[in-house]
N, C-alpha and C positions, 0 to 999 in steps of 0.2 A: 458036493462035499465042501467046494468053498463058501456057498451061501449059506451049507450050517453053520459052517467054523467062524464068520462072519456075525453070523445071528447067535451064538452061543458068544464072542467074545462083548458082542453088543450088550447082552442080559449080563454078562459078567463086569461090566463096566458101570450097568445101569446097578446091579447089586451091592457093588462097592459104593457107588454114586449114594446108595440109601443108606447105606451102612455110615459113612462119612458126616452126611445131611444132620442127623440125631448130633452127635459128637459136637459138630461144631455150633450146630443152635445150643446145645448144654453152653458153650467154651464163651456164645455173645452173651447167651443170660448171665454166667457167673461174671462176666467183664460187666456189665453192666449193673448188678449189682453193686461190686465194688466201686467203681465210679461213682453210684448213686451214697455210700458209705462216707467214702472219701469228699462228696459235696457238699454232704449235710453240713458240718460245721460251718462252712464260709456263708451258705444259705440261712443260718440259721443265725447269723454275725448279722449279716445283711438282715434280715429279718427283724433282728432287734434294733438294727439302728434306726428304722423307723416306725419303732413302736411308740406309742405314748408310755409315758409313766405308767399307768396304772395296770397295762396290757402287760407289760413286762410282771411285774410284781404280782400278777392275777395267779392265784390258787390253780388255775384253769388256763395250763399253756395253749394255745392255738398255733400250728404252725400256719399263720395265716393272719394278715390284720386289713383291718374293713376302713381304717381312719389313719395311714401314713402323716405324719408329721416330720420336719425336718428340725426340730427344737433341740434333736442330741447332738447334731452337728452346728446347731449356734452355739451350745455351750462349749461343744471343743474346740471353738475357734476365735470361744472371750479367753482362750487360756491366756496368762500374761506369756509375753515371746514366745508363742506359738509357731510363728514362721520362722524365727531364728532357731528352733530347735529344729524343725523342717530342712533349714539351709544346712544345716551342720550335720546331719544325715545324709545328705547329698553331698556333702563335702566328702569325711569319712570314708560312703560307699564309692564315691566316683574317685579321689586318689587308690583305695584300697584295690580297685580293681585294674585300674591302669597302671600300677607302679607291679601289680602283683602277675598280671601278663607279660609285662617287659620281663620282671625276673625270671617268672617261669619258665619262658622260651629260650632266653639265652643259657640256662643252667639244662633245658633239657637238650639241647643242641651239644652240650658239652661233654655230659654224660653220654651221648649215643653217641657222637657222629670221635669223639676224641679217645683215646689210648693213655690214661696216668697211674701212678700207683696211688692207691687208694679211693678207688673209684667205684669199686666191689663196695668197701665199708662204708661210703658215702652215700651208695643209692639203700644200704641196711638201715642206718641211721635214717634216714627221709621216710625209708616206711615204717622204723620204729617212732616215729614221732606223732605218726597221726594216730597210734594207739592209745596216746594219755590221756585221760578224762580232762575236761576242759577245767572242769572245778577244782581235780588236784590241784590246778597251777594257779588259781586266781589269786591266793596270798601272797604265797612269794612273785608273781608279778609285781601285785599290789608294792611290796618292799625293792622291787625291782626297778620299778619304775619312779617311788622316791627318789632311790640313790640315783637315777637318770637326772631326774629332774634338777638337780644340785650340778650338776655340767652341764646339760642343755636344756634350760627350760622349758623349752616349745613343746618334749617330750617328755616330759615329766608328769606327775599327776594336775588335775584339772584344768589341763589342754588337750583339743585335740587331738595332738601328736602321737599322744599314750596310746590311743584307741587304734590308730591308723597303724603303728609298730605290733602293736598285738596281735592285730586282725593279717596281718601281713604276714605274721609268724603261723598262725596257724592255718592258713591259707597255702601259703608256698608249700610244704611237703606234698599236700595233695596234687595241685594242678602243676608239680614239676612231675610227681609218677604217673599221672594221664597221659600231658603231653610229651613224655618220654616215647610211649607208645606211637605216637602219630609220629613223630620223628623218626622211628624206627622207621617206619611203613614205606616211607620215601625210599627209592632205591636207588647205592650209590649209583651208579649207573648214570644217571639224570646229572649229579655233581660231575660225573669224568664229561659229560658232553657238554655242559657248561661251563667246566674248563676249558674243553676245546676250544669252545667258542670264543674265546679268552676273560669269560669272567672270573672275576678273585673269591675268594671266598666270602668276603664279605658282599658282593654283591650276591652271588649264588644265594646269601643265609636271608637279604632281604627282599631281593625280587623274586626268587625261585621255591624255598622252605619254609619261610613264612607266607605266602600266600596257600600253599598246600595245607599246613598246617591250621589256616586260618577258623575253621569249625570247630577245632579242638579249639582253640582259645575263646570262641564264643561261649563256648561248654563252659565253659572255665569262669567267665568275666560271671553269668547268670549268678553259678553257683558262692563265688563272691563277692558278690553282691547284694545276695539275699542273705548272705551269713552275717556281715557288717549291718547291713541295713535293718535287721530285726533284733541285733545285738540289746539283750538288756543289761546283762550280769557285768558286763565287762566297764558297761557306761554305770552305772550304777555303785560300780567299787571306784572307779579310779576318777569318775566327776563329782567331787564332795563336797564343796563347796561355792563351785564356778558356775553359777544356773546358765549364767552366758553361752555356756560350751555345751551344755546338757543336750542330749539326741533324742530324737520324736517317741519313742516309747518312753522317756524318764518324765514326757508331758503328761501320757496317758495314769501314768502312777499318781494324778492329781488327782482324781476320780475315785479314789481306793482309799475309802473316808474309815473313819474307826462308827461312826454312828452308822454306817451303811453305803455299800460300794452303789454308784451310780451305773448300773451296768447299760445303758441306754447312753450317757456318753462315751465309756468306754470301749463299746461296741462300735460305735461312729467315729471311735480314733481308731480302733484297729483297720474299719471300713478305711477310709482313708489312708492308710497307710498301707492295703494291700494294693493298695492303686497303683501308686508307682512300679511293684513288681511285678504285676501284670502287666503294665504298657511294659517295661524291659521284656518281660517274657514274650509278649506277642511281636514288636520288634526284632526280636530274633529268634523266631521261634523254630523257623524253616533252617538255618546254620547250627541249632540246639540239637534238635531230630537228627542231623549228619554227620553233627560232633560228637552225639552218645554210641551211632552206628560204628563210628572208625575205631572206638577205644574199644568195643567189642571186638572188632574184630582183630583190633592190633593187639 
């Protein structure tokens, strides 16, 4: 009796096992599909930037070219101040992101772990803010950042400052309602025994909650980084006549002829410009995967 009961939960495991098998080969095909979906364009960017002229322009697209040339990447790199519009995307994205972690952390440290009044209506306001379209606001910034500019120049229009307080502004409500959640997740618990031990709270926030914490803020740093760093609309309104200040996508808009778009340099400045996000993204890619896991679960 046990050798059936044995040999029947066997076949019943193996039943299941085939039943299961089907399911999840369906679940790799549709993933991988999507994947192959979602490639196509960057492949198909790459693809054009080493096409010749003529290949591009052919009645008869090929995904596929027998003659790589690299001629669309010398033309994007006769642009005049090319690498100072380079530099100032680096600049922009690298304050934007370090100044926007600092805030985040200590503003979501203060909502979770503190007791004030109006703290209810403060974390409403942060999540009503990420719901306005970015283009409602690009006018009155626009007039906003005038009337900045007339007190602090640095931050007024055609500096970068303008950019940097923008990107700042719509950044912060998001990665303070992330890292709210990872803060949460800590348990006090950890702060009474670090008390014990006699540390203050200000040690506890930086040796003990920020290193916890520290996956969500990787999360965090990607996601602004790659908002500032692709920014066109923003650099495009409020850099108008400073070409000095202008950021790497307002280089690519040189390409964008009225006689006919150069889409073979075009291509090769977007190539180059996905580079950067990628070396970020693969640099932390492994604290990315950890930091999206904790906001799930927190």
């Amino acid at each position: 009796m046990t050798t059936a009961v044995r040999t029947s939960t066997r076949h019943g495991t193996g039943r299941r096992g085939l039943v299961k098998r089907p399911a999840r080969t369906l679940a790799e095909i549709v993933a991988v599909l999507v994947a192959a979906v979602v490639a196509f364009p960057l492949y198909w960017m790459l693809l054009t930037a080493f096409k010749p002229t003529g290949q591009i322009q052919s009645t008869d697209p090929r995904p596929w070219t027998l003659s790589p040339t690299l001629e669309n990447f010398r033309r994007v790199f006769t642009v005049d101040n090319f690498g100072r519009y380079f530099l100032n995307s680096v600049v922009v994205a690298g304050i934007v992101v370090l100044v926007s972690l600092l805030i985040s952390f200590l503003a979501a440290v203060a909502l979770t772990k503190f007791r004030f009044r109006g703290r209810t209506v403060l974390l409403v306001m942060i999540l009503v803010a990420q719901m306005v379209p970015v283009e409602a606001l690009t006018i009155p910034l626009f007039f906003l950042m005038r009337s900045v500019g007339s007190v602090a120049p640095w931050f007024g229009l055609n500096h970068l400052g303008s950019l940097v307080l923008v990107h700042l502004a719509f950044s912060l409500p998001f990665a303070i309602w992330m890292l709210r959640g990872f803060v949460a997740a800590v348990p006090d618990e950890l702060e009474e025994a670090a008390t014990l031990d006699g540390a203050g709270r200000f040690r506890f926030t930086w040796q003990v909650l920020f290193p916890l914490v520290a996956p969500g803020l990787v999360a965090m740093s990607v996601l602004s980084f790659i908002h500032a760093w692709n920014d066109f609309l923003f650099a495009k309104t409020f850099i108008i006549s400073a070409t000095e200040n202008q950021t790497l996508p307002l280089a690519i808009l040189v390409f964008f002829k009225p006689t006919g778009n150069d889409w073979g340099a075009i291509m090769a400045g977007s190539t180059l410009m996905t580079i950067p996000v990628l070396v970020f993204f693969v640099l932390v890619q492994r604290h990315l995967v950890s930091g999206i896991a904790g906001a799930v679960k927190a």
